[in-house]
N, C-alpha and C positions, 0 to 999 in steps of 0.2 A: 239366633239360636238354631235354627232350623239348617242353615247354610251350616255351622260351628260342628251338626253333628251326622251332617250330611244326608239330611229328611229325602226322600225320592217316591214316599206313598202316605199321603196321608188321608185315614177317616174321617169323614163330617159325619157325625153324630148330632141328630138336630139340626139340619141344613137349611131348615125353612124353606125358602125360595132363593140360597145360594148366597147371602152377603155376606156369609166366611169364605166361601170359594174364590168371590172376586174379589173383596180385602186380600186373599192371600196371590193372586196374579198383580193386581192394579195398585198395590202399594205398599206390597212383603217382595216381590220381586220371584216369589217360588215358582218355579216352571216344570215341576215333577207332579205325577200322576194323584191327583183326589177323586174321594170313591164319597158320594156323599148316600148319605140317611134319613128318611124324613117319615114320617107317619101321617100327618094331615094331609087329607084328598088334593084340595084345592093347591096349597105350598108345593105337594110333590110334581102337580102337574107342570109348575110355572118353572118348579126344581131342573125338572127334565129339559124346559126350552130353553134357562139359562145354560143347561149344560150343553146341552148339542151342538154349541157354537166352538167349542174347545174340546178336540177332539181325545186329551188328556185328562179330561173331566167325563166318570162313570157317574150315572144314579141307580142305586141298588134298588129291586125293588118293596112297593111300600108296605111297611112294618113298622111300629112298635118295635125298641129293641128294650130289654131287660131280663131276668134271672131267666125266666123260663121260658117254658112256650105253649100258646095259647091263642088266646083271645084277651083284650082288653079294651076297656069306652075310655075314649080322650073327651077331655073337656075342652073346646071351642073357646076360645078366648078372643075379643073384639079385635085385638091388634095382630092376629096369627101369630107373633111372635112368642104368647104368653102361655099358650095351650101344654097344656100336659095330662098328665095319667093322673096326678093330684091334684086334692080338691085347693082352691085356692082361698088364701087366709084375708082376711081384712086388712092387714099388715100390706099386703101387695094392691090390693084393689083399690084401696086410698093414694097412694102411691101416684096410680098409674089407674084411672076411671077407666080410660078405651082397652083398658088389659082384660075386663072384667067377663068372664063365659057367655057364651052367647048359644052354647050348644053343647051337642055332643057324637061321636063316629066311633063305630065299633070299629078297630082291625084287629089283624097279625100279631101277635108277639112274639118275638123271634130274641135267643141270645145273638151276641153280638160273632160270638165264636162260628155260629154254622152259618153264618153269610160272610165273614172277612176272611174267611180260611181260603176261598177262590181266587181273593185278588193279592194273594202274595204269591211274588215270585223271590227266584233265588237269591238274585241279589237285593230284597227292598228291604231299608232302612226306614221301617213306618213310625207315624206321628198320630196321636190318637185325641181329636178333640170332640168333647162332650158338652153338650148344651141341651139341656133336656128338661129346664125348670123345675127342679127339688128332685127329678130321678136320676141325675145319677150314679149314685151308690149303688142302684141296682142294674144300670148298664155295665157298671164295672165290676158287677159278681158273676153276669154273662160271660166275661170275658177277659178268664183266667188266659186262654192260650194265646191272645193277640197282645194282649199286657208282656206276654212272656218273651214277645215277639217283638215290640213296639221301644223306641230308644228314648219316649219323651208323652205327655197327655198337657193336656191342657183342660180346667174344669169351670164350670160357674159353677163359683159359690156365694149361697148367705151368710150373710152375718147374721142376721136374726130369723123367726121363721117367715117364710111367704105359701109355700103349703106343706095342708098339713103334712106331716112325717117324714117331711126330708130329714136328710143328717148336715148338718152344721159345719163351717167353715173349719173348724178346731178337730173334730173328728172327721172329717174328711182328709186333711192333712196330716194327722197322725196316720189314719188308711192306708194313703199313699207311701209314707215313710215307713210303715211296716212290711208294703209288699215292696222296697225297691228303693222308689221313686222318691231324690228329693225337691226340693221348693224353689224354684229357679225367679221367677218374676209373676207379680202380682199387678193387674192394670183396674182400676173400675170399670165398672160397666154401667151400676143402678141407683141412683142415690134419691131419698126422698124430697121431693123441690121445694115442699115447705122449709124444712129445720136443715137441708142439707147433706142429714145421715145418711154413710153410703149403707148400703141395700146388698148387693152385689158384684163381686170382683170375680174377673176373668183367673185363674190360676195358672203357672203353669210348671211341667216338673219334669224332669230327666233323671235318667236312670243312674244309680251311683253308680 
């Protein structure tokens, strides 16, 4: 898809410690410019030494991205992968015990608009992936003018809640289809190991 629409810059939104970045060199085969995102102290610093080795790989610095700007406390989540700005449901925590908060960090909040507006250049064809654990609907109110910009998104989504006051796999897909974007490919990501039930699917969507 990414080759199909000629991707040359894409956002990591939610970068953790970088396992979208080198999923997208080590076995998508993408060799164009990623600009990654990450909020947690410890994630962003590891963030930085996976990127330093590829010299096409930016880390912006760290922030909280969402509607506004500010300040905001993330909740600590045992496996760093699971942290976010939402409180986390029961639904997730059973799930996934080592997901479960273990703390909490103030930062930045920053939209996504006045930090990606830098790393475009004239000719980039950007690709915009979001992993933010129930926020983001509000990474994507940030950022009106990179959407406007951007040829494709890719999102997690629930199916059911996992914290509180995300928006839902049905409304979030309508969102998309309203501003643009339709529904290209669907992959899991999170399934309950008990019953099976998936949990969570990777989205993803290009521009009509």
């Amino acid at each position: 898809m990414l080759a199909a629409h000629e991707v040359n810059l894409i956002f990591d939104v939610g970068a953790n410690t970088g396992q979208f970045g080198k999923a997208l060199r080590w076995h998508v085969g993408y060799s164009g410019r990623i600009i990654s995102f990450e909020a947690m102290r410890a994630a962003h610093a590891e963030l930085i030494r996976t990127a330093a080795r590829d010299k096409l790989w930016e880390v912006a610095r760290r922030a909280a991205l969402g509607a506004t700007s500010g300040m905001v406390t993330m909740n600590v989540s045992g496996n760093s992968v699971s942290s976010s700005v939402l409180p986390m449901l029961p639904s997730h925590a059973s799930a996934a015990p080592e997901s479960r908060y273990s703390g909490t960090e103030t930062v930045a909040l920053e939209p996504l608009d006045s930090l990606a507006i830098g790393y475009f250049e004239e000719n980039s064809v950007a690709f915009l992936k979001i992993d933010t654990q129930g926020y983001e609907s509000e990474v994507l109110l940030g950022a009106p003018k990179t959407l406007s910009r951007a040829v494709g998104v890719q999102l997690e989504l629930s199916l059911i809640p996992l914290y509180d006051g995300q928006k839902l796999m049905p409304e979030m897909i309508e969102h998309m289809h309203g501003i643009g974007f339709d529904l290209w490919g669907i992959a899991p990501t999170f399934a309950e190991p008990i019953t099976g039930r998936m949990l969570q699917v990777d989205a993803v969507f290009f521009k009509r």
